[in-house]
SETI-341214 format. One line per field, with one value per residue (C-alpha): residue number from 1; y, z, x. Coordinates in nm, 2 decimals, always signed. Layout:
<sites>
n: c(NUM, ...)
y: c(Y, ...)
z: c(Z, ...)
x: c(X, ...)
</sites>
This chain:
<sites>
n: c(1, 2, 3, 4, 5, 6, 7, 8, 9, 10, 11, 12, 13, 14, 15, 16, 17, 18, 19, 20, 21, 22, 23, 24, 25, 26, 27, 28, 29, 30, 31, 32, 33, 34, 35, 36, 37, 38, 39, 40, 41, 42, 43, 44, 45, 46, 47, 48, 49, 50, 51, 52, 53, 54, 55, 56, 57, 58, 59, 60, 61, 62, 63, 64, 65, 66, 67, 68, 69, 70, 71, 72, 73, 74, 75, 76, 77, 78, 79, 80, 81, 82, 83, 84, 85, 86, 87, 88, 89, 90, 91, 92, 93, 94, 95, 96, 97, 98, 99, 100, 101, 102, 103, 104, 105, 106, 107, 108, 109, 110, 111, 112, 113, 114, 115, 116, 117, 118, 119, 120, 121, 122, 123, 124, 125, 126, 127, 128, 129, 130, 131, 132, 133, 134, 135, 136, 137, 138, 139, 140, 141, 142, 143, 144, 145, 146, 147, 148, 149, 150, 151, 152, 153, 154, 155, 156, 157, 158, 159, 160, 161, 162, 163, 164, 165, 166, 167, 168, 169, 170, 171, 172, 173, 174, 175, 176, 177, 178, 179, 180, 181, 182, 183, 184, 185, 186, 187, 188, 189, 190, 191, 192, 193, 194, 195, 196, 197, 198, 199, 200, 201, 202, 203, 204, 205, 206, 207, 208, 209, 210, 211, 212, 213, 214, 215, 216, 217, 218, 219, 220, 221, 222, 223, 224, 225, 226, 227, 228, 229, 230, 231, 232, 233, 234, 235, 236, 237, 238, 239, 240, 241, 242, 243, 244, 245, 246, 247, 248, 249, 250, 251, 252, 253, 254, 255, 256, 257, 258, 259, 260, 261, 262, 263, 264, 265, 266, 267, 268, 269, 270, 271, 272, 273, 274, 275, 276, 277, 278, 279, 280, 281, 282, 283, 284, 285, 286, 287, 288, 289, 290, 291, 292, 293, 294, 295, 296, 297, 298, 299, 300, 301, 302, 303, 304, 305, 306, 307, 308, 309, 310, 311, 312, 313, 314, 315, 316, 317, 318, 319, 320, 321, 322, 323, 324, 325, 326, 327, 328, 329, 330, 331, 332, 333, 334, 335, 336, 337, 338, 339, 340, 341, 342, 343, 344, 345, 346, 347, 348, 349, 350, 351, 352, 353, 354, 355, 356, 357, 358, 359, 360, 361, 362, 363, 364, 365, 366, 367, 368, 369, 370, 371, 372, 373, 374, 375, 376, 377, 378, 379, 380, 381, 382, 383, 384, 385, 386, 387, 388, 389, 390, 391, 392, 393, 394, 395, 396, 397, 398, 399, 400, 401, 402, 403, 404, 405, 406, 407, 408, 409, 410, 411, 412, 413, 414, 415, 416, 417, 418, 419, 420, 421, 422, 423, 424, 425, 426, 427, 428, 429, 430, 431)
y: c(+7.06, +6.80, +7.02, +7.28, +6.99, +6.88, +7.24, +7.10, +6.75, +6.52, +6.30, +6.01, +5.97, +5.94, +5.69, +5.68, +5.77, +5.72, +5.80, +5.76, +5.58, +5.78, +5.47, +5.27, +5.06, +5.38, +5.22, +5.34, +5.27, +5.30, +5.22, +5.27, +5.22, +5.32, +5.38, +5.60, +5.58, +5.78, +5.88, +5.69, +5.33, +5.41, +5.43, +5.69, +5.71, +6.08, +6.06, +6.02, +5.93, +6.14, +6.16, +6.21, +6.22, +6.22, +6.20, +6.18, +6.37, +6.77, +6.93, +7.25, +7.36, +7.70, +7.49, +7.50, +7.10, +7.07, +7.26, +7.13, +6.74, +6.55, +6.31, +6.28, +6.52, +6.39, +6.63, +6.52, +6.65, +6.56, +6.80, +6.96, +6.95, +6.79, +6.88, +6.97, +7.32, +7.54, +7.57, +7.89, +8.18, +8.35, +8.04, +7.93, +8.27, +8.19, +7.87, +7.95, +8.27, +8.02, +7.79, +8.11, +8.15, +7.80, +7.81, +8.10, +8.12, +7.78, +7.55, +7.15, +6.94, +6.80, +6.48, +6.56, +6.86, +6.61, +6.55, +6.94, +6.89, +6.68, +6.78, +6.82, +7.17, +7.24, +7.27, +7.64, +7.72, +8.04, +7.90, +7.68, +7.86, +8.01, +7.61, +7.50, +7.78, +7.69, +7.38, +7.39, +7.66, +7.31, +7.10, +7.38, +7.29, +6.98, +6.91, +7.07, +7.00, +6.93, +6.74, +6.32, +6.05, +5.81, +5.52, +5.55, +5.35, +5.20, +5.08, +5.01, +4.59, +4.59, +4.81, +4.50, +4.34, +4.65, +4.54, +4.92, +5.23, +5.39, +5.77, +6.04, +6.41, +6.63, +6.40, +6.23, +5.86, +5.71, +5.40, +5.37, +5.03, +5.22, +5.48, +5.80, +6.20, +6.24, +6.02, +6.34, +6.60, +6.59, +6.59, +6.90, +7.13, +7.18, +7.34, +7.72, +7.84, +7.75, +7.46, +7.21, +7.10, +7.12, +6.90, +6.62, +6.63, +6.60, +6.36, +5.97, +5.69, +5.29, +5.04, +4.76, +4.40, +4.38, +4.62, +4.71, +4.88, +4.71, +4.51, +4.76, +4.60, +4.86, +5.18, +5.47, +5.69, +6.08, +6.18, +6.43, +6.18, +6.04, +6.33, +6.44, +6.74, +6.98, +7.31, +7.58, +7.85, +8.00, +7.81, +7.47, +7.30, +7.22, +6.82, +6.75, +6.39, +6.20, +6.57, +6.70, +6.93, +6.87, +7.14, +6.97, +7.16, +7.26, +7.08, +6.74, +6.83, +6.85, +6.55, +6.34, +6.47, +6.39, +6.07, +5.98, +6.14, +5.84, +5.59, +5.74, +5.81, +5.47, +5.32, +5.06, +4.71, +4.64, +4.81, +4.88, +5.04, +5.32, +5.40, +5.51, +5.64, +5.22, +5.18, +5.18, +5.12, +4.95, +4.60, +4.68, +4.83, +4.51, +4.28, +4.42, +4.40, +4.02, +3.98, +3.61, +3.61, +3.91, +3.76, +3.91, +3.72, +3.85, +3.85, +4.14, +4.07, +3.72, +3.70, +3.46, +3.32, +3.15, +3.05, +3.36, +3.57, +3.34, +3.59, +3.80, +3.81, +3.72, +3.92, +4.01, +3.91, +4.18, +4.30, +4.12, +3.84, +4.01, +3.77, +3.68, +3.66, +4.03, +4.12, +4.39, +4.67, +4.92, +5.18, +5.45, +5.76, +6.14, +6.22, +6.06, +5.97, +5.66, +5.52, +5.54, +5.20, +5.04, +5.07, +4.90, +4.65, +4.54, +4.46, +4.26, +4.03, +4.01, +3.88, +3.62, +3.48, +3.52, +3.32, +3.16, +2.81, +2.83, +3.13, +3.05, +2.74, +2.98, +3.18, +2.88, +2.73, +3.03, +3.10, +2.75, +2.78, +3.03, +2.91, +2.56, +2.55, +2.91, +2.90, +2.90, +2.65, +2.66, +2.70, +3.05, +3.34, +3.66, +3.89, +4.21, +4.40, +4.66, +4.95, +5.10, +5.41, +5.66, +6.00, +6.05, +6.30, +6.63, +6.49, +6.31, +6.06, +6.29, +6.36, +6.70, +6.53, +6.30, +6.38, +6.43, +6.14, +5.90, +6.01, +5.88, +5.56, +5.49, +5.57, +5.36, +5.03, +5.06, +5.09, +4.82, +4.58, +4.62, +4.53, +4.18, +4.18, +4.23, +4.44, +4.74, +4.97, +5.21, +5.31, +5.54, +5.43, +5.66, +5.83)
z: c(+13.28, +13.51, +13.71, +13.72, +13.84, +14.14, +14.33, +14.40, +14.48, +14.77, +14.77, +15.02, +14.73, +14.40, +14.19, +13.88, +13.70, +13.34, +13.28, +13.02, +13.05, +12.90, +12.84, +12.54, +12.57, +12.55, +12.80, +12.88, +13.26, +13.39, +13.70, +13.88, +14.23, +14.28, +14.61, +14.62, +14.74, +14.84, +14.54, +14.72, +14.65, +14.26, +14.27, +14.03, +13.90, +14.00, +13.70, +13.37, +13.38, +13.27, +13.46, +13.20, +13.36, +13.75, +13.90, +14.27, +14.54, +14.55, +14.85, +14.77, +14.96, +14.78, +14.47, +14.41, +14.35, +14.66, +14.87, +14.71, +14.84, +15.17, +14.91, +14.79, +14.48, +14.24, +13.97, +13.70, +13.50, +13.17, +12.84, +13.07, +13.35, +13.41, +13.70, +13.80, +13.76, +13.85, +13.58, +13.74, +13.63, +13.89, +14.09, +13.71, +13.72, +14.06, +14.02, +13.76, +13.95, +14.23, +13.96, +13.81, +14.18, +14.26, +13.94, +14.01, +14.35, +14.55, +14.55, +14.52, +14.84, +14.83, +14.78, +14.44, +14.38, +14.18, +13.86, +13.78, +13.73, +13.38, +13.14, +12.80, +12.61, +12.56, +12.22, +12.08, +12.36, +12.23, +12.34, +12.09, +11.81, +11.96, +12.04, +11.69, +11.58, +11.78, +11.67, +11.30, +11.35, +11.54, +11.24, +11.02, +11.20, +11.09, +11.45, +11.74, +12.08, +12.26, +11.94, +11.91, +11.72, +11.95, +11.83, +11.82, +12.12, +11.84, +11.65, +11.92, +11.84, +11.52, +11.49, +11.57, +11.21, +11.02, +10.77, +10.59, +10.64, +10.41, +10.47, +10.28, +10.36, +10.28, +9.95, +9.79, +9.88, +10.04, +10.15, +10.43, +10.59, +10.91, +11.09, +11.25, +11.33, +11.08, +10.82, +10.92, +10.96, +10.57, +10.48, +10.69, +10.66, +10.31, +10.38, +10.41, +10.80, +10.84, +10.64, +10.85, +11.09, +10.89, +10.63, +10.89, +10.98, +10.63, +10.58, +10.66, +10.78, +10.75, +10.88, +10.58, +10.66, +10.32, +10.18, +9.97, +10.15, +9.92, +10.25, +10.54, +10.87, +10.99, +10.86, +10.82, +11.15, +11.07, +11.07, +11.34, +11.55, +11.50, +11.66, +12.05, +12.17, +12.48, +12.49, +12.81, +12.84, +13.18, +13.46, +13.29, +13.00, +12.78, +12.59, +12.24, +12.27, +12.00, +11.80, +12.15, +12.35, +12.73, +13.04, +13.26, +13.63, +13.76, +14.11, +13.86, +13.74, +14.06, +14.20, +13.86, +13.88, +14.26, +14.19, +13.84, +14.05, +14.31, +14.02, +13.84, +14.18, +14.20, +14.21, +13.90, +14.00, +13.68, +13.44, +13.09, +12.83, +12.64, +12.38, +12.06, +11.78, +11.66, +11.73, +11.43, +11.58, +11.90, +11.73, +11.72, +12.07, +12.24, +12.03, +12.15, +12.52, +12.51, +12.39, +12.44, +12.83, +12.95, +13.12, +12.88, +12.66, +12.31, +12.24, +12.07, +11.73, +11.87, +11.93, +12.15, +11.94, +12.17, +12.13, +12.24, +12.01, +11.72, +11.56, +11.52, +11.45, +11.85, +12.16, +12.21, +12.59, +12.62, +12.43, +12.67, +12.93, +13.25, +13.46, +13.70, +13.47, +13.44, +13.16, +13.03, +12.77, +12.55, +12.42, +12.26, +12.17, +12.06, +12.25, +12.48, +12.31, +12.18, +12.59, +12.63, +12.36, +12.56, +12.87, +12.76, +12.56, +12.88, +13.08, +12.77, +12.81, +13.16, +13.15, +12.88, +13.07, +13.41, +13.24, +12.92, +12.95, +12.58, +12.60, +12.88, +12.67, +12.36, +12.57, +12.72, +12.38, +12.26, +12.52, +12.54, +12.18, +12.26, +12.61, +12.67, +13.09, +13.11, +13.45, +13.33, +13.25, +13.20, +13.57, +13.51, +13.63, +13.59, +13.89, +13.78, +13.46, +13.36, +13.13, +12.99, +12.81, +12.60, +12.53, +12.33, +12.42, +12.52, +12.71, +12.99, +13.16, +13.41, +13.53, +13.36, +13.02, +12.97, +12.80, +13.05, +12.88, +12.88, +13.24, +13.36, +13.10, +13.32, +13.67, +13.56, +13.43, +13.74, +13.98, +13.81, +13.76, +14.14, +14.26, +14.09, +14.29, +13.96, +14.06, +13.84, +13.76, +13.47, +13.40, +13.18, +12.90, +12.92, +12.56)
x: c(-12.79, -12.71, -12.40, -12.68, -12.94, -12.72, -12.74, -13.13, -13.02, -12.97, -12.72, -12.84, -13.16, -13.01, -13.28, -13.11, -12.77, -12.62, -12.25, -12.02, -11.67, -11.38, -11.19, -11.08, -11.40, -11.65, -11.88, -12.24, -12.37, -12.74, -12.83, -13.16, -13.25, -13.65, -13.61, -13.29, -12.92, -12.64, -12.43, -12.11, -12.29, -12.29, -11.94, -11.89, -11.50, -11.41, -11.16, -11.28, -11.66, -11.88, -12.27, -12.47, -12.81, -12.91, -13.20, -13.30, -13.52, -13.53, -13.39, -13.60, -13.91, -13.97, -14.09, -14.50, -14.46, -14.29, -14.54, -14.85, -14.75, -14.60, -14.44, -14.12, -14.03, -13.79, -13.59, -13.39, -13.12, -12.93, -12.95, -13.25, -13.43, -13.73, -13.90, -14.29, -14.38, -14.68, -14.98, -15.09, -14.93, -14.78, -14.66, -14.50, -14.33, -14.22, -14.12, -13.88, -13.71, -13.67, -13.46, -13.29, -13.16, -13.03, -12.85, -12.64, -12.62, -12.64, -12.34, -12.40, -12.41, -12.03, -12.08, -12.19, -11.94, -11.69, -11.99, -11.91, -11.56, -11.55, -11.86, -11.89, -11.91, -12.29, -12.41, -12.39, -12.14, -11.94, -11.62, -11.63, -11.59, -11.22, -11.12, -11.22, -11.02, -10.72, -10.72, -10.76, -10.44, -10.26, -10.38, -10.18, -9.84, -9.63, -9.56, -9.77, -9.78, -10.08, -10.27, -10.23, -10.40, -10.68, -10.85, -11.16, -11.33, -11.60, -11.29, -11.06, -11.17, -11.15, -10.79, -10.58, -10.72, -10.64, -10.40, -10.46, -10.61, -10.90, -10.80, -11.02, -10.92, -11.09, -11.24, -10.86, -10.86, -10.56, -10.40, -10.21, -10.07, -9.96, -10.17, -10.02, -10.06, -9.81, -10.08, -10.36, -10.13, -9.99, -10.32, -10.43, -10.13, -10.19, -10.49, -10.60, -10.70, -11.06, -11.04, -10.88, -11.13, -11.38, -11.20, -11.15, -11.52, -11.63, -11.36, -11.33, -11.10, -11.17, -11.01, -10.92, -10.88, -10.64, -10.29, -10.50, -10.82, -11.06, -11.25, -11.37, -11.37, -11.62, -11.79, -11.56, -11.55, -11.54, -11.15, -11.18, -11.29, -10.93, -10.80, -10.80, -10.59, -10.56, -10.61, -10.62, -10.89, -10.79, -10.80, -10.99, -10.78, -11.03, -11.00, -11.08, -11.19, -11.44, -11.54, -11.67, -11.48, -11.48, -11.41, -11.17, -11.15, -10.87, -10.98, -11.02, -10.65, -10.47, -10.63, -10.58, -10.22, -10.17, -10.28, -10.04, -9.72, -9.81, -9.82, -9.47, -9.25, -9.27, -8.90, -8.89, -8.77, -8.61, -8.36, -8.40, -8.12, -8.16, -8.32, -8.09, -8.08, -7.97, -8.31, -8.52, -8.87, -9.02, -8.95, -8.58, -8.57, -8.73, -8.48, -8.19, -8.33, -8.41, -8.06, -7.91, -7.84, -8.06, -8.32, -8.59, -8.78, -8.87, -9.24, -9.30, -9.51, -9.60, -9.99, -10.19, -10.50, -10.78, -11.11, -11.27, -11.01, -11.06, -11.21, -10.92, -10.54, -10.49, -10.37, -10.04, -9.95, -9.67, -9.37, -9.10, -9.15, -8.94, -8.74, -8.95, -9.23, -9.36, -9.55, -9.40, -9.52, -9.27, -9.41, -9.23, -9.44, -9.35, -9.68, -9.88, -10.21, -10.15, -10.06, -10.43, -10.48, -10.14, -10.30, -10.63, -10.40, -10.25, -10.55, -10.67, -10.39, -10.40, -10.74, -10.73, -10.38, -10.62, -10.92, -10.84, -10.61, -10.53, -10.42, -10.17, -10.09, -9.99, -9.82, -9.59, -9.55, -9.42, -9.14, -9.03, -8.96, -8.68, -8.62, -8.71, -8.60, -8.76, -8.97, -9.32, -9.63, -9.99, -10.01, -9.86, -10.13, -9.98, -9.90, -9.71, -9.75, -9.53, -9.53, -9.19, -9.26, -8.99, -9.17, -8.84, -8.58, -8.75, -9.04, -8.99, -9.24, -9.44, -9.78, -9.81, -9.65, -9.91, -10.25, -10.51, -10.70, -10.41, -10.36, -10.75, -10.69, -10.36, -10.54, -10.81, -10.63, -10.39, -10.69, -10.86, -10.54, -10.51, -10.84, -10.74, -10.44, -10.21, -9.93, -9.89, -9.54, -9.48, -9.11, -8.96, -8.73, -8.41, -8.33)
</sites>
């Protein structure tokens, strides 16, 4: 209800406001201010956050409530509205034609046009039932387009210890020490139409500190969960993300896409070879870059434990140390979903490097182990990031090739990377 809520809204007195981050962290925001604000001082991310609930002073006078008292009348909006109504009959029966008719017929002050453009499908929404239905036809495919595997953003700290993977589809238990689509998909394909989805949703995956999934890390997360895909329904393109399907505008996608082309048309300031068929895996790839003489350093696989990652297997700082000591992350992905966990990756290493003197320490040791004169000591702060990313041979690295998800993870990390003064590139990998 809340894109129905801000048609009766005023933007300059918003009291309070919940929204959810679609980022790898899956962060919840609430924020209150008794006495009102103007919706610009919450500083709501346009692309990809979610305002769950609003609620702030009506800007309708036809109410009874708003008749009935000189003071302020608040409204507020989430799953429903809550709002006072008249006890007497016929003012009730007024009240709620007067409701009927903001809902279809007055537009949202524009300030607040932007909450209507990401929202998630209401419960018993009949479009539903043709996007599940899509989908469990993708999920019958060996290799679709528009489906990828996500972390889950409540598993997305413990994924890094996950020596195996717990998979249960629809009941059969299976071990896995490497996670892909391909892991679900052969699980899925087997199945009769109408049996997919509901297969995944009945069905589990747990992350396993051991080889041999005998010790969870966590509870097991519903499969589907594991899953996000695109689909378009006329003009929106609707976004499996989590098990809930969300309406994306087409306003939100030619803004989000203006703004990605900006980040892309970028021109790179270093080089990188192709990537070959000689190249079994990402490992191999970044090997053969930081080659004896090429001004890369090899980190790949190399982690940075500190005191406030003691609890884990460490952070990885990048894949390659760049020549001028760029931070640089390869990633080579058939589709685009897993860029949403390399984005959030890099910020993670950009912090502890930022904040953390051990790691920076770790991070020192470990080049001067292969390159003792190499430029860099503790004093080192990192100032450029960079993202190299091969969507293989039939993709290429655009705005419109990229998830719609991975495309708000990358606005968001760049945006954010930037406000710290960390200069941010992302550069496609030839094939």
């Amino acid at each position: 209800m809340t894109n129905r809520v801000i048609r009766a809204l005023k933007p300059a007195q918003i009291k309070r406001l919940t929204r959810h981050v679609l980022a790898a962290t899956g962060r919840v925001d609430r924020n209150a201010v008794p006495g009102g604000q103007h919706i610009r001082s919450y500083i709501v991310e346009p692309w990809g956050e979610i305002v769950g609930q609003l609620c702030g002073q009506l800007n309708n006078e036809r109410l009874t409530v708003s008749r009935s008292t000189k003071r302020p009348v608040t409204v507020t909006g989430s799953d429903a509205v809550q709002i006072a109504l008249s006890t007497d009959p016929a003012g009730l029966l007024s009240d709620l034609r007067e409701i009927s008719r903001v809902c279809a017929r007055e537009n949202p002050a524009p300030e607040l046009e932007f909450i209507a453009q990401i929202r998630p499908l209401p419960a018993g929404d009949p479009r539903a039932v043709e996007l599940n239905e899509r989908l469990d036809d993708l999920l019958g495919q060996p290799r679709p387009d528009g489906i990828g595997l996500a972390i889950p953003t409540n598993q997305v700290e413990m994924e890094p210890l996950a020596a195996s993977y717990e998979i249960r589809i629809p009941h059969r238990r299976i071990v896995r020490t490497n996670m892909t689509l391909d892991t679900v998909l052969e699980r899925t394909h087997r199945l009769p139409t109408g049996r997919r989805l509901p297969a995944l949703r009945n069905g589990s995956i747990a992350l396993c500190s051991d080889a041999e999934a005998q010790e969870r890390l966590a509870q097991p997360v519903s499969a589907n969960k594991w899953i996000t895909a695109e689909i378009p329904l006329g003009a929106l393109r609707m976004v499996y993300h989590e098990g809930q399907w969300y309406k994306i505008g087409a306003r939100h996608l030619e803004f989000l896409h203006s703004e990605i082309a900006a980040i892309l048309d970028r021109p790179p300031s270093i080089t990188l070879p192709r990537w070959t068929t000689r190249h079994a895996d990402e490992h191999a790839y970044n090997r053969s870059v930081a080659a004896p003489g090429s001004g890369f350093v090899m980190l790949d696989k190399t982690k940075l434990r500190t005191r406030q990652h003691h609890h884990s297997n460490g952070i990885e700082a990048c894949d390659l140390l760049g020549p001028q000591n760029e931070l640089i992350h390869v990633k080579r992905a058939e589709r685009s979903s897993p860029l949403s966990h390399l984005f959030f990756q890099g910020e993670v290493a950009v912090d502890a490097l930022r904040h953390e003197a051990d790691a920076r320490q770790r991070l020192v040791d470990l080049v001067h182990a292969q390159y003792p004169t190499w430029p860099i000591d503790v004093d080192f702060t990192p100032t450029k990031i960079i993202y190299a990313i091969s969507l293989g041979q039939t993709r290429p690295l655009t705005a419109t090739s990229l998830f719609t998800f991975a495309q708000v993870a990358l606005y968001r990390t760049v945006r954010r990377l930037r406000s710290d003064n960390i200069d941010v590139e992302v550069i496609a990998i030839p094939s």
